[in-house]
C-alpha positions as CSV (number, residue, x, y, z in Angstrom):
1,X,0.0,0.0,0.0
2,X,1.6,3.5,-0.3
3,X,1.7,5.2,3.1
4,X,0.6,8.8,3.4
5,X,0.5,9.0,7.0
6,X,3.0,10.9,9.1
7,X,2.3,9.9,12.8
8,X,5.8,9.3,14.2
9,X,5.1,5.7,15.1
10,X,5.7,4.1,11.7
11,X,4.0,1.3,13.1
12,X,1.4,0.5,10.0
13,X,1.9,-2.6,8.6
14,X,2.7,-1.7,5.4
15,X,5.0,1.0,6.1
16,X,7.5,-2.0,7.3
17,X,8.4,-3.1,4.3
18,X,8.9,0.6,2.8
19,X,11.8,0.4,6.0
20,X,13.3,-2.5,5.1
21,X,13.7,-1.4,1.2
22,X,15.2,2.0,2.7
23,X,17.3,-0.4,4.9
24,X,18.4,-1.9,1.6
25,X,19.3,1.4,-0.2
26,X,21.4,3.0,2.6
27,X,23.5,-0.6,2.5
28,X,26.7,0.1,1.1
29,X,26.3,-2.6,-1.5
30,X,23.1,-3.3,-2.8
31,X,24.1,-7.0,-3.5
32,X,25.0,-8.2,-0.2
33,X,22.6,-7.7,2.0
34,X,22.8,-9.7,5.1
35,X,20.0,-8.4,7.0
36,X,19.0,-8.8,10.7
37,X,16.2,-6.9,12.8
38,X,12.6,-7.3,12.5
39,X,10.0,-4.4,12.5
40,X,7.9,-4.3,15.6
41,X,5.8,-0.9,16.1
42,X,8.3,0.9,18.2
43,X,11.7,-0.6,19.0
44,X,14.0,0.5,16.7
45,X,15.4,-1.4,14.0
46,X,19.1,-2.6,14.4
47,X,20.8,-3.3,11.1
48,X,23.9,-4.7,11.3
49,X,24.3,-3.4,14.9
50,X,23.7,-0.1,13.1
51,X,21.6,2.3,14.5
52,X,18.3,3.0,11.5
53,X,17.6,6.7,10.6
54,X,14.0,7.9,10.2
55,X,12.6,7.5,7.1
56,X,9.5,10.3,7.0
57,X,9.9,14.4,8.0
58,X,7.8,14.8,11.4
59,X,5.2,17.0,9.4
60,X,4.0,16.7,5.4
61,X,4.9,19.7,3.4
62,X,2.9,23.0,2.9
63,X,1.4,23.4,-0.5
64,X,2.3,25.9,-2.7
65,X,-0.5,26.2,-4.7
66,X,-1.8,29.2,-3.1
67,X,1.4,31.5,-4.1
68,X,2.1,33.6,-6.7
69,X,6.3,33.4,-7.2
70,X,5.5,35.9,-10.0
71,X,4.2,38.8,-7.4
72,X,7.4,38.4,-5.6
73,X,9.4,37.9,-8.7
74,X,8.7,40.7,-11.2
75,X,10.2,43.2,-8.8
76,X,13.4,41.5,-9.6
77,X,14.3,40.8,-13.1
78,X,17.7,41.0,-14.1
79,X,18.9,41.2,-9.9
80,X,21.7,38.7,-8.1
81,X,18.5,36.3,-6.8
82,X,20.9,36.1,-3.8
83,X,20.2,39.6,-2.3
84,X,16.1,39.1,-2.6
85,X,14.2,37.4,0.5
86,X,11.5,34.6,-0.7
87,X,9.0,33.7,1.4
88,X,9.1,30.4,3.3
89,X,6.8,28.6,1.5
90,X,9.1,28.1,-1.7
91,X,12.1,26.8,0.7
92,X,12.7,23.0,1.6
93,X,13.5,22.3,5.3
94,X,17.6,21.7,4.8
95,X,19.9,24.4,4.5
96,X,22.5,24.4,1.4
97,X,24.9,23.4,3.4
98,X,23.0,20.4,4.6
99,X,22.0,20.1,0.5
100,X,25.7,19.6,-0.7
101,X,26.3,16.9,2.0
102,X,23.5,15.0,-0.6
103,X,26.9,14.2,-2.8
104,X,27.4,11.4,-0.4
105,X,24.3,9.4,-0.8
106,X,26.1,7.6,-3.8
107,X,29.6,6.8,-1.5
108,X,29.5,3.4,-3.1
109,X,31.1,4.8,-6.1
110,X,33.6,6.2,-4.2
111,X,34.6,3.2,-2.7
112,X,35.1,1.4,-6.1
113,X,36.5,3.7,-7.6
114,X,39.5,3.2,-4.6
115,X,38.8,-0.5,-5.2
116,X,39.4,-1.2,-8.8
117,X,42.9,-1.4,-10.1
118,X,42.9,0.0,-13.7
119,X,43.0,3.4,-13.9
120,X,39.9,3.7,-16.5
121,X,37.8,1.8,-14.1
122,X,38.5,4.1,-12.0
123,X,37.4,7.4,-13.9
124,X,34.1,5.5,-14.4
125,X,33.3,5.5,-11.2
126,X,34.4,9.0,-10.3
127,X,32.0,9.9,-13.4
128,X,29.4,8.6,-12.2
129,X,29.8,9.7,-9.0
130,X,29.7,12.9,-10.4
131,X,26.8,12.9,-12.1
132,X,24.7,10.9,-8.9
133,X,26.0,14.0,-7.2
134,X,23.3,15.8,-9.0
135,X,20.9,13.4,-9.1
136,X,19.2,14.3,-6.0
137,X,18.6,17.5,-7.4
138,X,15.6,16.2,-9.8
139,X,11.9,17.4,-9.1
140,X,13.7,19.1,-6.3
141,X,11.9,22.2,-6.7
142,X,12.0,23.3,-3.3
143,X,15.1,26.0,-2.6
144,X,17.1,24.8,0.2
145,X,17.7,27.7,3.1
146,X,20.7,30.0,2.2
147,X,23.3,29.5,5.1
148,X,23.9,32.3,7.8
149,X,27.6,33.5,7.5
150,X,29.2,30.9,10.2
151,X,26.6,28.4,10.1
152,X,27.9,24.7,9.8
153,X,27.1,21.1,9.2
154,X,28.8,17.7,10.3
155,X,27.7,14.4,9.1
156,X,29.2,11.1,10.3
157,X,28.0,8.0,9.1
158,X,29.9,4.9,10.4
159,X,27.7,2.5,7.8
160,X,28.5,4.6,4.9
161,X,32.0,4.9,6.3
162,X,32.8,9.0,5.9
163,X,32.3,11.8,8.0
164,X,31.7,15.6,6.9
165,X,31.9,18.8,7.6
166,X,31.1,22.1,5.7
167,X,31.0,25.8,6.8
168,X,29.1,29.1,4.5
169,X,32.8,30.9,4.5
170,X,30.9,34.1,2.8
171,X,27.8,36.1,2.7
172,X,27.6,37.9,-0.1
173,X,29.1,35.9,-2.3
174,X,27.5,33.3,-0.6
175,X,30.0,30.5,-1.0
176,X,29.8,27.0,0.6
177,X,33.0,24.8,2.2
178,X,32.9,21.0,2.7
179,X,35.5,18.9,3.2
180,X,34.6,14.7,3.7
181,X,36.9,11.8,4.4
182,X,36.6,8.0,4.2
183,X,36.8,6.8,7.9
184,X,39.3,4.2,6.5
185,X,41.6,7.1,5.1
186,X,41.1,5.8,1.5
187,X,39.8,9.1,0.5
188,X,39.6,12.7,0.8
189,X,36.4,15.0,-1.1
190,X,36.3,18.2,-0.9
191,X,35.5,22.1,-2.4
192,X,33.7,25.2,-2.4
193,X,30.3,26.1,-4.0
194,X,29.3,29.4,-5.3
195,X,26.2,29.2,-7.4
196,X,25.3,32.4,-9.5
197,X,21.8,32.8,-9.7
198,X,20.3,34.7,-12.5
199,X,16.5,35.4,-13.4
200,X,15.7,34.9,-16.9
201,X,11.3,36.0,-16.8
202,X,10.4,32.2,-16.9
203,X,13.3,30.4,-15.2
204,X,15.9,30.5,-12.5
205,X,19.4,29.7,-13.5
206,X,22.2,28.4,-11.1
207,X,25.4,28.5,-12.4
208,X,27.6,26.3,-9.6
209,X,31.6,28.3,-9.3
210,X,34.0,26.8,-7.6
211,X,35.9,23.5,-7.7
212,X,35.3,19.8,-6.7
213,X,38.1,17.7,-5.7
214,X,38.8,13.9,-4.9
215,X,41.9,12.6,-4.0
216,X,41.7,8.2,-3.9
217,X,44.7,8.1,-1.2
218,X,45.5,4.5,-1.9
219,X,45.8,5.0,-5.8
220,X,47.7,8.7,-5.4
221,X,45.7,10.5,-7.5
222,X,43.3,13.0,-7.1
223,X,40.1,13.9,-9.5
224,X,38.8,17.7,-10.3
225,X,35.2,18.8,-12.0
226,X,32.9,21.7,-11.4
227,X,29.3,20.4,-11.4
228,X,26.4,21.5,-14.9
229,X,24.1,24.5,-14.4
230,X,21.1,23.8,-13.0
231,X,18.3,25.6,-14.2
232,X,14.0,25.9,-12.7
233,X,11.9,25.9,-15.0
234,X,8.3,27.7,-15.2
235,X,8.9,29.6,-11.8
236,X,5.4,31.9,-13.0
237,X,3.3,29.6,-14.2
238,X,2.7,25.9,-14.9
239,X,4.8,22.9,-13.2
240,X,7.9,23.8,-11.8
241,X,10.6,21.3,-13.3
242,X,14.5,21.4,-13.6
243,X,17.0,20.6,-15.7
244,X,21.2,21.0,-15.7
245,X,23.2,21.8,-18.8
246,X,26.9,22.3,-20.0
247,X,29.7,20.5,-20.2
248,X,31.4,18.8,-16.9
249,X,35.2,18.1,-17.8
250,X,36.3,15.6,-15.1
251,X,40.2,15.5,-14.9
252,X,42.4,12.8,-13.2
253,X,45.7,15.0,-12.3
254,X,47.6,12.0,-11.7
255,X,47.3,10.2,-15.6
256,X,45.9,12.9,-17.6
257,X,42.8,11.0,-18.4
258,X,40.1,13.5,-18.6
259,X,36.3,12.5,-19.0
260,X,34.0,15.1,-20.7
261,X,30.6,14.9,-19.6
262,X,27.9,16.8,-22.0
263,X,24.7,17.3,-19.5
264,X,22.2,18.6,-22.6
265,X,19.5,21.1,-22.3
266,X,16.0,19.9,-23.1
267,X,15.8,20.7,-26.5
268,X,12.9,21.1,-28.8
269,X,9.7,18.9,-27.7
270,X,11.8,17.4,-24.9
271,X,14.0,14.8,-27.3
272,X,17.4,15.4,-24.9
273,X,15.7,15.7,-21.6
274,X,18.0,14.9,-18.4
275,X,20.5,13.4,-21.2
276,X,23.8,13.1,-19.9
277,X,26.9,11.9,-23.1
278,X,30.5,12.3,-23.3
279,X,33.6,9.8,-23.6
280,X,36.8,9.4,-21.2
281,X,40.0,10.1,-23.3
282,X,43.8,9.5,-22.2
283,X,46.5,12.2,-22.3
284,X,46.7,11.6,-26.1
285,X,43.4,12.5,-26.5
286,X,42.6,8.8,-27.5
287,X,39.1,7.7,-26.5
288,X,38.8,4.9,-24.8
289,X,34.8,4.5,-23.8
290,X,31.6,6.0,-24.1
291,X,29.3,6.9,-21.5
292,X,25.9,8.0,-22.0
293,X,22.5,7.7,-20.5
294,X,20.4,10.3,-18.1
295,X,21.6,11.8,-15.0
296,X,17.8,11.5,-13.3
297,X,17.9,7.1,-13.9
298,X,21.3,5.3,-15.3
299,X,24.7,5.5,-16.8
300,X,26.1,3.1,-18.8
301,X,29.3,2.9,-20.5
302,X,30.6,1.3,-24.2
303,X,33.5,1.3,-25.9
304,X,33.4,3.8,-29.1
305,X,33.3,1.6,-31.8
306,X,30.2,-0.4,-30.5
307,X,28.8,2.9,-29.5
308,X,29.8,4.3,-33.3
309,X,28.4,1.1,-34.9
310,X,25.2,1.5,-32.8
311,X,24.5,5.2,-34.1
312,X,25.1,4.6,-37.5
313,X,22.4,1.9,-37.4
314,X,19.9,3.9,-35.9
315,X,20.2,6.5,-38.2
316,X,20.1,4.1,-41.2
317,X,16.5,2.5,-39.2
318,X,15.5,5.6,-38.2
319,X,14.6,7.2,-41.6
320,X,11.2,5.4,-41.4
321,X,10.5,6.1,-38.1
322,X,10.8,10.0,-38.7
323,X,7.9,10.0,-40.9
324,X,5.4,9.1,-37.6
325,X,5.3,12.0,-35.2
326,X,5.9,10.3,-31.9
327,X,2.6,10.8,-29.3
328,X,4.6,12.4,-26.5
329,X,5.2,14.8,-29.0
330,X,2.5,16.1,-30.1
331,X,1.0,19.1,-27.8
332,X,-2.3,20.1,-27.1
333,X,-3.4,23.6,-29.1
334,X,-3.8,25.2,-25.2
335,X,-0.4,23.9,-24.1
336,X,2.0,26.6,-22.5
337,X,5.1,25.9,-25.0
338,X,6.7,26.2,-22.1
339,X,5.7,23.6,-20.1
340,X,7.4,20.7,-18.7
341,X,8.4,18.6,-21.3
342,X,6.9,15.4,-21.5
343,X,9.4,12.3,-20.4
344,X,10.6,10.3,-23.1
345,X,11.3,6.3,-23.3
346,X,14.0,5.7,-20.9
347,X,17.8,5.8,-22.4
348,X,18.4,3.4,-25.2
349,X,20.2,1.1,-24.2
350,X,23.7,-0.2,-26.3
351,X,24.0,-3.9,-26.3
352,X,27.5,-4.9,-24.5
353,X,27.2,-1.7,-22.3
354,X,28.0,-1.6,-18.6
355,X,26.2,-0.4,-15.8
356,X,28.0,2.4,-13.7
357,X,25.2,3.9,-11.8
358,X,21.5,3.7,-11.1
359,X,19.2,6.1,-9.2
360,X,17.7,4.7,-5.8
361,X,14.0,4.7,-5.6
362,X,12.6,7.4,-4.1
363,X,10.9,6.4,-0.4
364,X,7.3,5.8,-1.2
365,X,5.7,9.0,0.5
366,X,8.6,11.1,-0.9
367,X,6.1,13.9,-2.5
368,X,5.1,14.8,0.4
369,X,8.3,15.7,2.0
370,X,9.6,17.8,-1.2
371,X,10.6,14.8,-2.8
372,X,13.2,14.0,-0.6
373,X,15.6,10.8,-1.2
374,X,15.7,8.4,1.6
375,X,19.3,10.2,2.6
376,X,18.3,13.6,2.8
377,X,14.9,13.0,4.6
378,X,17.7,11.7,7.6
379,X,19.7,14.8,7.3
380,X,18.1,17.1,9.8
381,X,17.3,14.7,12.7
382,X,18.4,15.4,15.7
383,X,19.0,12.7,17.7
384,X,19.0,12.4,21.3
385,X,22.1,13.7,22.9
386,X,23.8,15.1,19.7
387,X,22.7,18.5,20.8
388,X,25.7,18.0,23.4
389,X,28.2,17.3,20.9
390,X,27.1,19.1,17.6
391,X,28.9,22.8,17.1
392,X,26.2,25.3,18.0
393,X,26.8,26.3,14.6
394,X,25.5,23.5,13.1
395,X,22.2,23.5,11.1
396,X,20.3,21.2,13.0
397,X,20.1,23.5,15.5
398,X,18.9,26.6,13.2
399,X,15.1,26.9,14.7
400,X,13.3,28.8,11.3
401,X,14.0,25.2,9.3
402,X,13.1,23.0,12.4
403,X,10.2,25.1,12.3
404,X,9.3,24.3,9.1
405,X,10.3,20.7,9.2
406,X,8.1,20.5,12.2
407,X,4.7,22.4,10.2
408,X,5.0,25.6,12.1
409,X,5.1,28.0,8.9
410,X,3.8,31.1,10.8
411,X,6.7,30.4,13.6
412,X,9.5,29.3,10.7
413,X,9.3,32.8,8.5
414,X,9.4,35.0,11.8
415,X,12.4,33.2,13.0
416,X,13.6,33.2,9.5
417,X,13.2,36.8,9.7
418,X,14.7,37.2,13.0
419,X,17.8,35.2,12.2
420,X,18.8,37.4,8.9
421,X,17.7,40.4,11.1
422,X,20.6,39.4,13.7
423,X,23.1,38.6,10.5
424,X,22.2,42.3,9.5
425,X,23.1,43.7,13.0
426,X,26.3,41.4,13.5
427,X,27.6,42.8,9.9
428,X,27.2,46.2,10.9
429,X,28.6,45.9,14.3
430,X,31.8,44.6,12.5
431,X,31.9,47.5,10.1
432,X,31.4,50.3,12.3
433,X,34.5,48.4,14.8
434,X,36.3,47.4,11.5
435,X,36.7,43.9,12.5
436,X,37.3,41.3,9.6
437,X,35.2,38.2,9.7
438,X,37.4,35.0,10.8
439,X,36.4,31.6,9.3
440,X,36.8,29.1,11.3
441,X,37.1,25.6,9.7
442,X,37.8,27.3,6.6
443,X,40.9,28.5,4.8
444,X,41.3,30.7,1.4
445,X,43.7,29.0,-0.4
446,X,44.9,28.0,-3.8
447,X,43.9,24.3,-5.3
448,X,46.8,22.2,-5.0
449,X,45.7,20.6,-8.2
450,X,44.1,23.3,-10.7
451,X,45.7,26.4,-9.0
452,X,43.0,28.1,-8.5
453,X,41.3,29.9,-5.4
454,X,39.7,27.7,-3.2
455,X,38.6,27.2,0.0
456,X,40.6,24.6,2.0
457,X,39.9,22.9,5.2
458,X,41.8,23.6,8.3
459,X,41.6,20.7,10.5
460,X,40.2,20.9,14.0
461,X,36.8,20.1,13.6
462,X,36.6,17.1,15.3
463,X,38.5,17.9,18.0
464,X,35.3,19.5,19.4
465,X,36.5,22.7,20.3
466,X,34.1,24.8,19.9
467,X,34.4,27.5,22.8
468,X,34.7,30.7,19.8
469,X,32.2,29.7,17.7
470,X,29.9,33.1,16.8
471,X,26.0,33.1,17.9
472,X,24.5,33.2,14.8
473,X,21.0,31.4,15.8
């Protein structure tokens, strides 16, 4: 049955099984699954001796049908979207920070990318590691809230085996530090994210700055990328729906291998939609695979000539099937043009290709908790006793989105309001004593890698020192 119900006790019968298939995503390999622990109403499930993470938001989310974006958007066309305040309603209950930690739900590919031995293997997996990063993103429509200067969040997951921390490092631009590390030392992820927003009359555009890094320890190399514009669709009118363009050049520092990911926009009648192509080459600029498939379901990879073979074939045997408009493609007269695209047939697929990644399912009462993943619905719980330990930084402890997460809207925007009112005050204060603000987890520095500016992490954090942190909440 599909479970719409959101009283804490997840004790409905039918509910158990949802558990146990998020028990079976959040296991680190989806093909050995050795599990223990039976569902009984209350006691909480032990997998593996590890402890389960809730799998539902403690309230469903607020409908935005009743708001016009457009009343608070025509006041700002052409403006940095990052200088405008948007009501509540069009937020999601995580903070950015909390939003970039979502590169982690796809780990596994990290770890075999350290565990494979040829050095092509592993670009494949750091590819599609890459694009699962973004993967989280899709009919994510919410907009996460934009961190307070200082805030912070730590995530340490013992199951997945990595631990992370990030920390907003600037207000205006608003730019976003992480820094995560395998709890085994086999690897080290890390960057700075500086999305420019831009308003284009129909659609918000996010173009990410800043650089990705990953270092495999074991293997000595380390990996960088910057991650495809993400674009909203239809903020005025119609279904809000998202998509990511450009070109994501993925470079191993240690070979010279370089994979070039092309993330295409939609396209006319919604032919490319969420299609993600592009080849790995070697330092010769030889090519040797394809990958291709769509960054919202799979990626597979081929090698070139099967994958040349395969095109020429379909555009010998697709003459015919040009002449017959396809059905998805044909619009009603009263359609808005720009409306979301209807989904094609899922990606073709290349006999004697090989699976790199595939999307988790989404938990089955996902829509109403802004169509979280299983990962990110865990991301703001705060469980007993980590209030003692956390940073009073962090983001869990930020009382406008545990507001929201909770259902209080009216209590969430005041707080909201408060908390950017006491980031106002705080700036000036500075200003008017000329005080610089410090960091604290956070360094500028140069990339070790591509040589340009980027934030670095300091060390420290899990030392628990936290006697100067500022009171930004």
């Amino acid at each position: 049955g599909f479970y719409t119900g959101f009283d804490s006790d997840n004790s409905s019968g039918d509910f158990s099984e949802a558990n146990h298939k998020v028990a079976e995503m959040l296991d680190l390999d989806p093909h050995q699954s050795n599990r223990t622990g039976e569902h009984n109403g209350e006691t909480e499930i032990q997998e593996n001796g590890i402890k389960r993470h809730r799998t539902s938001l403690p309230a469903p989310m607020f409908s935005r049908s009743d708001f016009s974006v457009w009343s608070i958007l025509k006041k700002c066309i052409g403006l940095e979207l990052s200088k405008i305040t948007m009501p509540i309603v069009f937020n999601e209950p995580l903070s950015f920070l909390q939003r970039i930690t979502e590169y982690m739900e796809h780990i596994y590919l990290i770890n075999k990318a350290c565990s494979h031995a040829e050095p092509l293997e592993r670009m494949q997996a750091v590819a599609a590691f890459a694009v699962s990063a973004v993967a989280s993103q899709w009919e994510r429509t919410g907009k996460p809230f934009n961190p307070l200067l200082g805030e912070t969040y730590e995530l340490t997951r013992e199951d997945l085996g990595f631990r992370f921390i990030s920390e907003q490092v600037s207000h205006h631009p608003p730019i976003s530090a992480f820094y995560s590390e395998g709890l085994n030392k086999d690897f080290i992820f890390h960057g700075s994210i500086y999305p420019k927003l831009k308003f284009w009359g129909k659609s918000i555009e996010a173009e990410p700055r800043g650089t990705i890094t990953l270092e495999l320890l074991k293997h000595n190399e380390a990996y960088t990328w910057t991650n495809p514009t993400c674009c909203v669709h239809n903020v005025i009118i119609g279904k809000l729906w998202l998509e990511q363009y450009g070109t994501v050049e993925i470079v191993n520092h240690s070979t010279g291998d370089k994979c070039v990911l092309n993330f295409k926009p939609c396209g006319l009648f919604g032919k490319e939609l969420h299609r993600v192509e592009g080849y790995i080459q070697d330092k010769n600029r030889k090519k040797l695979c394809v990958i291709y498939g769509k960054w919202t379901e799979c990626l597979w990879c081929t090698d070139p000539t099967t994958y040349e073979t395969y095109k020429k074939n379909e555009k010998r045997g697709g003459e015919q099937k040009k002449l017959k408009p396809s059905e998805d493609v044909i619009k009603s007269e009263n359609d808005e043009a720009d409306d979301m695209p209807e989904v094609q047939d899922t990606v073709q697929f290349i006999p004697g290709s090989k699976l790199l990644w595939r999307i988790n399912c989404r938990p089955p009462n996902s829509s109403q908790m802004y169509n979280f993943t299983s990962f990110a619905v865990s991301l703001n719980e705060l469980e007993k006793g980590m209030e003692a330990i956390l940073a009073p930084t962090d983001c869990r402890l930020r009382p406008d989105i545990r507001n929201m997460e909770n259902g209080n809207m009216d209590v969430a925007s005041k707080e909201k309001e408060r908390l950017e009112e006491k980031q106002r005050a705080a700036r000036k204060e500075r200003a008017k004593d000329e005080v610089e603000w410090q960091t604290r987890w956070f360094h500028q520095g140069t990339n070790p890698y591509t040589g340009t500016s980027d934030w670095l992490y300091s060390g420290g954090y899990f030392d628990r020192n936290f006697s100067d942190c500022p009171d930004i909440y």
